[in-house]
N, C-alpha and C positions, 0 to 999 in steps of 0.2 A: 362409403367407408366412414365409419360413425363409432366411439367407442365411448363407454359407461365412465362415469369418476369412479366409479372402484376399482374396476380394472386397472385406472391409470394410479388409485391409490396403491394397490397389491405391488402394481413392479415398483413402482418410485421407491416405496418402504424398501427395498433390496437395492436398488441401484446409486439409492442416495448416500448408504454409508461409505461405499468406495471411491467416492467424489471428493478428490484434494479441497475442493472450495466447501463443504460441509463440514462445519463446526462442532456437531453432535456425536460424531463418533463416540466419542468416550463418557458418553449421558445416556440414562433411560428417556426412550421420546414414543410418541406418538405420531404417526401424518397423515395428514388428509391432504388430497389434490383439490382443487377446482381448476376451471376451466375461466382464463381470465380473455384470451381475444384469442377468433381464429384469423390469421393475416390474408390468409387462401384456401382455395379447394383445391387451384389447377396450380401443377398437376399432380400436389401430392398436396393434402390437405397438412398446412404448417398452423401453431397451435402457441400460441403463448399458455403454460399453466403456474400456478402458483403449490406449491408444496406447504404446508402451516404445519408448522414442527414443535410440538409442546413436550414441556418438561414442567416438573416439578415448580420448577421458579417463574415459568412464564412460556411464551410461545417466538418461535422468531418462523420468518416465510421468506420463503427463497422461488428464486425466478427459476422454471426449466421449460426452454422454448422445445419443441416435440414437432418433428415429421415421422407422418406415416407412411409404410410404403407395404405393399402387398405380397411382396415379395423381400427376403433377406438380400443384403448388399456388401458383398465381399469388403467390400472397401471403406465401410463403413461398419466395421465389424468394432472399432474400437472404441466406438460412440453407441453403439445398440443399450438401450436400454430395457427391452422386455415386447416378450410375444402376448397380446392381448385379445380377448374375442372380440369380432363384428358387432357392435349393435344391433344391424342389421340384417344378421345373420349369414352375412358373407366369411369368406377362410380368414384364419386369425390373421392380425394387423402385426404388423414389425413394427416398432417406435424407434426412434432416432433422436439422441440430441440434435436439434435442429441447427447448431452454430457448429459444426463438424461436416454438413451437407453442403458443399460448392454449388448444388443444384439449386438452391434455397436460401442460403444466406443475402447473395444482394437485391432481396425485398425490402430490409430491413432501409436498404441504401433507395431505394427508386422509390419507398415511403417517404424517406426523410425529405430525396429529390420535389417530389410535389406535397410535401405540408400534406400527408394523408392524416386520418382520423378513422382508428378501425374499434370500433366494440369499447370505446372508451380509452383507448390508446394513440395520445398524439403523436406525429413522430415530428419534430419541427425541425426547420435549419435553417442556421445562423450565416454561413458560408454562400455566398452566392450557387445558385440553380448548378453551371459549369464544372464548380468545383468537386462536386460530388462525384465520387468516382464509380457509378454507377455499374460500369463496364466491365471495374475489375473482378478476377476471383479471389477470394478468400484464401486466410492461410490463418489457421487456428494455434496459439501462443501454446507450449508448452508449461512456459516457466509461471505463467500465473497459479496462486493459489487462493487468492478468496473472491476473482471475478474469474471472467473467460472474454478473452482479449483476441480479437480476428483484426488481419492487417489485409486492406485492400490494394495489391498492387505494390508500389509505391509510394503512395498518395495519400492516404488515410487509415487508421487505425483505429475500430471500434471498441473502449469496454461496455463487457454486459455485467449489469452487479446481480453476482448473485444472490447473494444474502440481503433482502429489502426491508428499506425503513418509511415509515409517514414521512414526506417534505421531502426539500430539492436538497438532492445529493449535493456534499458542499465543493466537492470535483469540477459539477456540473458549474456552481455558483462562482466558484474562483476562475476559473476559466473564463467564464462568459461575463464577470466585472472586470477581469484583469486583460481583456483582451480591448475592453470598449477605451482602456487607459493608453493601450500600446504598448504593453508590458512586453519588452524585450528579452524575459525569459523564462518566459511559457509556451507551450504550443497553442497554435490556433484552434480554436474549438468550431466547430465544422457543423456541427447541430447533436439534436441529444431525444430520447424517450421517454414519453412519459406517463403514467395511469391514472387515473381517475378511479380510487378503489375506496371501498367504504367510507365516501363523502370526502376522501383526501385526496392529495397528489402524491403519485410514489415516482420515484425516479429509475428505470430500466436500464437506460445506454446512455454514452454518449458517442461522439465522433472526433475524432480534433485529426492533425495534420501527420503524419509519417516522419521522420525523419531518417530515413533509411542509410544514409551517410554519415550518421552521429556514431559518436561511440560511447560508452559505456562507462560511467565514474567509475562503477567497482571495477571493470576489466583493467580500465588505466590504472586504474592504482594498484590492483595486486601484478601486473605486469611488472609493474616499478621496484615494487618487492621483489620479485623474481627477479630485476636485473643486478638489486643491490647483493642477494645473496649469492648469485654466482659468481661474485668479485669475491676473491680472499679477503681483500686487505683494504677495500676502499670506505670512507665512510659515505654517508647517505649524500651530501651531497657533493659526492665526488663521482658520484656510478651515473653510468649514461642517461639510462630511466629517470634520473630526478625528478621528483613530481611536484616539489614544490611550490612551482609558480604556477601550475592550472591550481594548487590550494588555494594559491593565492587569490587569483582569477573568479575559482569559485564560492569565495567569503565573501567578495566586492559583489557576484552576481545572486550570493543568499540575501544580503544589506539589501539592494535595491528590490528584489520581489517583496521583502517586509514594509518596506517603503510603499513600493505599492499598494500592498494587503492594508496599511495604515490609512492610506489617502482613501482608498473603496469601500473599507467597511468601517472607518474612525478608529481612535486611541481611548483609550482607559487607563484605570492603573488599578493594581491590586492593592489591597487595605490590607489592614494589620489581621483582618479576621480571616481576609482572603488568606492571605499567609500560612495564618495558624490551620486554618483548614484543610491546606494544602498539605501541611508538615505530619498533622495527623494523619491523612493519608498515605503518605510515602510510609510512616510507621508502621500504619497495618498489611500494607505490601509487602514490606520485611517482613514481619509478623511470620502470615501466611507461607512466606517463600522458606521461612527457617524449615519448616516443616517438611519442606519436598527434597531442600537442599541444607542440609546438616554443616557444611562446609563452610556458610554462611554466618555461623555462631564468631570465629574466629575475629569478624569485622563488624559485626553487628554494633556493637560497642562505638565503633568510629563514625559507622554511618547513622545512629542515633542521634551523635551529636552534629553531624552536618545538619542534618535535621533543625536540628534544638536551634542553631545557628541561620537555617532560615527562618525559622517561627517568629525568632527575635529581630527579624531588619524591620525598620521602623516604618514600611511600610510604603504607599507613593511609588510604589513598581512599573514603569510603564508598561502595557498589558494593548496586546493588539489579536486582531486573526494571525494564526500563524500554520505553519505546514503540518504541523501534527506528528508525523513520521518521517520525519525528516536522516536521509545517510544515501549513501555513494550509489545505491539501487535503484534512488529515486531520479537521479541528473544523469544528463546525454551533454556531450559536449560537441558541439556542432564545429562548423569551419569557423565559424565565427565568436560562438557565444557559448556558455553554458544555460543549460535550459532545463528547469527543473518540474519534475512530473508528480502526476497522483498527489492533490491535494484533499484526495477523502478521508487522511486522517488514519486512525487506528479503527478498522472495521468492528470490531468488540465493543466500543464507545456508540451511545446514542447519539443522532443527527445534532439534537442539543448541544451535548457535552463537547463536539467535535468543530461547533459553531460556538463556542465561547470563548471571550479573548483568555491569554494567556501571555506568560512572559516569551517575547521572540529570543530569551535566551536557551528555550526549553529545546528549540530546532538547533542553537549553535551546539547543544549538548548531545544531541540526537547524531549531528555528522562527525563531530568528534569521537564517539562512540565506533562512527564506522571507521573511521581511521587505524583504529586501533585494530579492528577485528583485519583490515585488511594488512597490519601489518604481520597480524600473529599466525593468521588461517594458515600459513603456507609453514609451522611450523607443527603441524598437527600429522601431516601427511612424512615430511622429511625428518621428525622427528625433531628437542628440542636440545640445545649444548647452550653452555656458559655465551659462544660467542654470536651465535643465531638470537637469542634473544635482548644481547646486548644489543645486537644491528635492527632486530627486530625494533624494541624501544626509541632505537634513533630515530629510523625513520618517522613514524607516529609521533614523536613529538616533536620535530621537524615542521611536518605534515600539519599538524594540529597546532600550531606555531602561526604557519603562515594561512591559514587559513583565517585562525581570530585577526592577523593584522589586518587582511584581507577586508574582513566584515566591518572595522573598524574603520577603514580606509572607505567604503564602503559608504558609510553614512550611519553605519550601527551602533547599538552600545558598545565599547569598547571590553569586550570578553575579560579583559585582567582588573577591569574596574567595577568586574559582579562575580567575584570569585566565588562569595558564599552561595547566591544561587547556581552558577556553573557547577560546582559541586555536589550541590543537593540535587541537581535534577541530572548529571551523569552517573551519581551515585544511583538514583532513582530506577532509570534505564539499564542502568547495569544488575540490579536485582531483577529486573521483570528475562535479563535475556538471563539471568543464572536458570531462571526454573525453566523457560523456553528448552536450555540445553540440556539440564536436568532429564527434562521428558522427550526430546526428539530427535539429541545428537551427544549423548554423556562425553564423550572423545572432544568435544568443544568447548565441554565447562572451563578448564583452565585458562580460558580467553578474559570472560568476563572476572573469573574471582581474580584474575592478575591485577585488573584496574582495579575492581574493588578492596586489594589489599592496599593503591595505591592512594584510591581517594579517602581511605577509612584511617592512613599513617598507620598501618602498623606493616613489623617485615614479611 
């Protein structure tokens, strides 16, 4: 059982546009496959290939691991990628995302188990031999959208990135520095994959620990919301849900991972040009965004000068590694701790861009940002009144209250003592989700242009 790269080029070109983790949708491209490692033959020949997707501006290559099977498989009907002819000259081949196959996923696990090395594919592990959960089966994540995420068991939880770059995924990197420090809130990073592709290292997977018992920051918080609005008359922190103090809990627990990230990768600070370079940017974001989102013009004005107002701090910013994407999507909160995930950053940023320090006030802006969406989201569905979003606002800046005290308490810059960049860089974040909503949920725009009439001062 043997099959051609063009074969595999012809289905990929169809099966890759309807892939939530592909980027290209809405771009003219071109793709070619190659064939980067086969992991097995028995009993279904499994297949790492790489997809190179060119456009206009440049090219980007994304991971699709492929099994074959000779036969079609009911239950695998939602993962089939395309019927391909034999090489060989055998009956056409069925392809398979291969991270959708329980038959075939824990290879990836009993590689990583003995330190294999296949076709220039390391699989390494960090985790002692035992830990590995070899035995389990697979359960493939629904809710991811720019990797594809299988949870073994209980016990461990695989990502696969799709979308690959030259150099070590910085997931991979914060993990396995912050784990060597005993960083009390991270998961454990379990082992990870890696390629050896046109003279570089590209970074496939990694592995880190389950937490099956944790919950969820956005669940808890929009729960909270839900308890506050089913009260008539109560204010935010009068209704049962209060969520204040896990804010609180998890400011203290953003402070000490920056602490971390400080101590493992060193400090810096931003310069006045840093600055100004930065401020420029945020300008041409607006810029661009007025264009998609018209609505925008209203406040442009205000966030111009947040702008103006960080270009002019005089500079001397402390600047460290920081979370990149930082909001309530990213943290699980354990029995014990808060424990904050995914540090790869904005998938759309180069390895580079995503490895350069920044101010850690740019993550406090990122989770207060979420605050606010989880206070509003539940007013999109029940519709919005004078007194829903008065309650709505309470909560959030409740929420977003006790969280900066939180960070500050923490060991952090104290959030009310870097107003102007807190500003600039929620202002910033909230122009990039205007067009986000503009294009993928319009019924959500009114979330973000509420903050931005807020941080722009105007009614």
């Amino acid at each position: 059982m043997r099959v051609d790269t063009a074969e595999v080029t012809r289905v990929l070109r169809e099966w890759m546009g309807r892939q939530r983790w592909f980027a290209g949708k809405s771009r003219a491209s071109t793709i070619e496959a190659r064939l980067l490692a086969t992991l097995t033959d028995q009993p279904y020949p499994v297949q790492i290939w790489l997809a190179d997707v060119s456009y206009a501006e440049g090219i980007e290559h994304y991971q699709v691991p492929l099994v074959m099977r000779a036969e079609a498989v009911e239950q695998l009907s939602h993962a089939f990628v395309g019927s391909v002819a034999d090489a060989d000259g055998g009956p056409p081949i069925e392809l398979y995302d291969a991270l959708h196959d329980k038959e075939v996923t824990g290879l990836w696990l009993r590689a990583m188990a003995e330190e294999s090395t296949v076709d220039g594919v390391s699989f390494v592990r960090v985790a002692d031999p035992g830990e590995i959960p070899v035995s389990e089966p697979s359960l493939a994540l629904t809710s991811e959208q720019s990797n594809t995420s299988l949870v073994f068991g209980d016990a461990a939880i695989m990502k696969v990135f799709r979308r690959l770059e030259a150099g070590l995924n910085p997931d991979i990197e914060i993990h396995a520095a912050l784990g060597k420090l005993g960083g009390r809130h991270v998961a454990k990073l379990m082992g990870y994959v890696s390629a050896e592709l046109d003279s570089q290292t590209w970074s496939l997977a990694m592995l880190q620990e389950y937490m099956t018992t944790a919950s969820d920051g956005w669940q808890l918080a929009t729960s909270s919301v839900r308890d506050l609005m089913a009260e008539a008359d109560l204010h935010a922190e009068e209704a049962g849900g209060d969520f204040a103090a896990e804010a609180h809990r998890l400011g203290i627990s953003t402070a000490e991972v920056h602490a971390d990230l400080a101590t493992a990768f060193g400090a810096t600070v931003l310069d006045k040009a840093d600055l100004t370079d930065r401020a420029a940017a945020m300008n041409a974001r607006l810029t661009a965004a007025l264009v998609e989102v018209p609505e925008l013009a209203e406040v442009a004005d205000g966030l111009r000068e947040a702008y103006t107002e960080f270009a002019e701090l005089p500079g001397k910013v402390p600047a460290q590694r920081v979370h990149g994407d930082l909001h309530l999507g990213q943290v699980l909160r354990t029995a014990h701790r808060w424990v904050i995930l995914d540090f790869e950053g904005e998938p759309a940023k180069s390895i580079s861009d995503r490895q350069a320090h920044d101010s850690p006030i740019r993550d406090v802006a990122g989770m207060l940002r979420s605050f606010d969406y989880a206070a509003r989201h539940q007013l999109i569905d029940m519709g919005s009144t004078p007194q829903s979003e008065f309650r709505a606002a309470e909560w959030a800046e409740r929420n977003r209250a006790a969280f900066c005290a939180g960070y500050a308490e923490g060991g952090g810059q104290d959030p009310k003592e870097a107003a102007v960049l807190l500003r600039a860089f929620e202002a910033d974040k909230a122009v990039y989700e205007s067009v986000y909503e503009a294009r993928n949920r319009p019924n959500w725009l009114p979330i973000p242009l509420a903050s931005l009439h807020r941080l722009a001062g105007t009614p």
